[in-house]
C-alpha positions as CSV (number, residue, x, y, z in Angstrom):
1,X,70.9,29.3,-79.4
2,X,72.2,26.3,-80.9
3,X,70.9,24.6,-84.3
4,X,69.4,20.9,-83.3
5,X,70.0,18.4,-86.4
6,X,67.5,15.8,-86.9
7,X,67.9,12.7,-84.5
8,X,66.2,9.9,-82.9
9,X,66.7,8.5,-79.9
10,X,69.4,9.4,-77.2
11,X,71.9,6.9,-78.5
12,X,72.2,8.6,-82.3
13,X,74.8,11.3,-82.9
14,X,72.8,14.7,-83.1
15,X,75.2,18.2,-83.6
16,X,74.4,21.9,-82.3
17,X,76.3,25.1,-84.1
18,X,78.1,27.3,-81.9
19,X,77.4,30.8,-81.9
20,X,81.1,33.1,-82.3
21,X,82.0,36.5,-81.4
22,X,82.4,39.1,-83.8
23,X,86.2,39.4,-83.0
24,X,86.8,35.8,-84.8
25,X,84.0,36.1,-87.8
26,X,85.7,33.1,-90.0
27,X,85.3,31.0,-86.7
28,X,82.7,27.9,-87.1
29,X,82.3,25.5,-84.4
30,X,80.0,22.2,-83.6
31,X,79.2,20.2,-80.5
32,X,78.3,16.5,-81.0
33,X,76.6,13.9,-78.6
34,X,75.6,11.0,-78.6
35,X,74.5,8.8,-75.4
36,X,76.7,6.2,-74.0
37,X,75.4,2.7,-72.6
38,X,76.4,4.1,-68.9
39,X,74.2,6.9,-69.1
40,X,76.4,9.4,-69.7
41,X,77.0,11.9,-72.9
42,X,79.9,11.9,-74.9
43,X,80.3,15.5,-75.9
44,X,83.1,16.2,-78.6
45,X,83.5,20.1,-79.8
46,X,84.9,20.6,-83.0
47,X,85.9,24.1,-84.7
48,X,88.0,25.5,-87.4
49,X,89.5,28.9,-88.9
50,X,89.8,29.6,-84.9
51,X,92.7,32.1,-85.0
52,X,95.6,31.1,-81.9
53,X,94.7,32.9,-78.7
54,X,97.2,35.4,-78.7
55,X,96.6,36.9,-82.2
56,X,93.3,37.9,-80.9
57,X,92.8,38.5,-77.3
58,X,95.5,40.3,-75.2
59,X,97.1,37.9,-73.0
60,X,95.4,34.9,-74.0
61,X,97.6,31.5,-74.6
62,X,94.9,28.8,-75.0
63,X,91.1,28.0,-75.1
64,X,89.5,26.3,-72.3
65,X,86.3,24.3,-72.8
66,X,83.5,24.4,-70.4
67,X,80.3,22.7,-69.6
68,X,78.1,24.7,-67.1
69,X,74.7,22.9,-66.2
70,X,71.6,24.6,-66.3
71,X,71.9,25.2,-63.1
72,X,75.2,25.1,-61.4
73,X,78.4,26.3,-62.0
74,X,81.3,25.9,-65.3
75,X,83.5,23.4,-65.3
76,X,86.8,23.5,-67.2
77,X,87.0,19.9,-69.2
78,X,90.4,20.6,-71.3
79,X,91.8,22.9,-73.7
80,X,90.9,23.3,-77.3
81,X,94.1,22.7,-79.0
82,X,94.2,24.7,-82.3
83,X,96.4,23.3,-85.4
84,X,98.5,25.7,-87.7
85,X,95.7,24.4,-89.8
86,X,93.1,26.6,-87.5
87,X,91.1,23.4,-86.7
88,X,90.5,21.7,-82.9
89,X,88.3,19.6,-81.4
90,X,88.2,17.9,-77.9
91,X,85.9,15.3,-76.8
92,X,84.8,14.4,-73.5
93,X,81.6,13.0,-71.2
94,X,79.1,14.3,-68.8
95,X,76.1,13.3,-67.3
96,X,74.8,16.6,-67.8
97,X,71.4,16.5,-69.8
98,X,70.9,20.4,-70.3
99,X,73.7,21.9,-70.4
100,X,75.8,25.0,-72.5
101,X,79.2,24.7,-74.0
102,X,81.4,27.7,-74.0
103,X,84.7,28.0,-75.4
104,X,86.8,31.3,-73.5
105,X,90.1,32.4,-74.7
106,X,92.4,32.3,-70.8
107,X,95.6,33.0,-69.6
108,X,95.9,30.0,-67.8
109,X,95.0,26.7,-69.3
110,X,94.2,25.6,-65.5
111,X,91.2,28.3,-64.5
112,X,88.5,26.9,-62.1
113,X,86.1,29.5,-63.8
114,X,85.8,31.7,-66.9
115,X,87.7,34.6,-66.8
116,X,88.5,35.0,-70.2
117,X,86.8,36.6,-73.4
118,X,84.0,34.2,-74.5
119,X,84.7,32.5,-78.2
120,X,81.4,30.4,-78.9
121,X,78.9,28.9,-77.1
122,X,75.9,26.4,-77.7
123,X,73.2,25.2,-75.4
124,X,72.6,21.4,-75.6
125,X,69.7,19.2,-74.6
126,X,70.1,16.0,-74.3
127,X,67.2,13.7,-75.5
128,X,65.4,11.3,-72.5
């Protein structure tokens, strides 16, 4: 799904592409790890010409990242922010190695699942 950049070992940066829906065309977006000392992953998602919420989806008032596990459920780590400039990013870490990353458009910034219209999504494997 995603586009792997070249990359050594687990502790260099290495970027995925994010697939979009065909209701935001203009939409780009990027995932970036890199492995942390502690064994996690610090996962930051960047995007741009991401139109707000509401000019797109019907009832929509934010975007809600989430990292589901390859096996398990989505969990909601924060809300993509989106500038006037139609750029966002949010970073945060897992200790998920293979994992997706979804972006939804939601009513409620505080959703324990997706409920919303999906937005982009990669699929990341981490590097042992």
């Amino acid at each position: 799904m995603g586009a792997l950049a070249l990359g050594g070992c687990a502790s260099h940066e290495q970027t995925w592409t994010m697939n979009t829906t065909e209701m935001i065309p203009s939409a780009v977006g990027k995932v970036k790890i890199k492995g942390e000392k502690d064994g996690n992953t610090r996962v930051k998602v960047e995007v741009a010409h991401l139109a707000p919420p509401a000019a797109v989806f019907d009832q929509a008032s934010t975007y809600v990242v989430w990292l589901k596990p390859e096996s398990g459920t989505a969990q909601n780590v924060g809300v993509l922010s989106v500038s006037k400039d139609l750029k966002g990013s949010l970073e945060t870490k897992t200790a998920f190695k293979d994992f997706s990353v979804i972006v939804t458009a939601e009513k409620d910034a505080n959703v324990t699942a997706p409920t919303g219209q999906n937005v982009m999504d990669t699929k990341v494997v981490v590097p042992t």
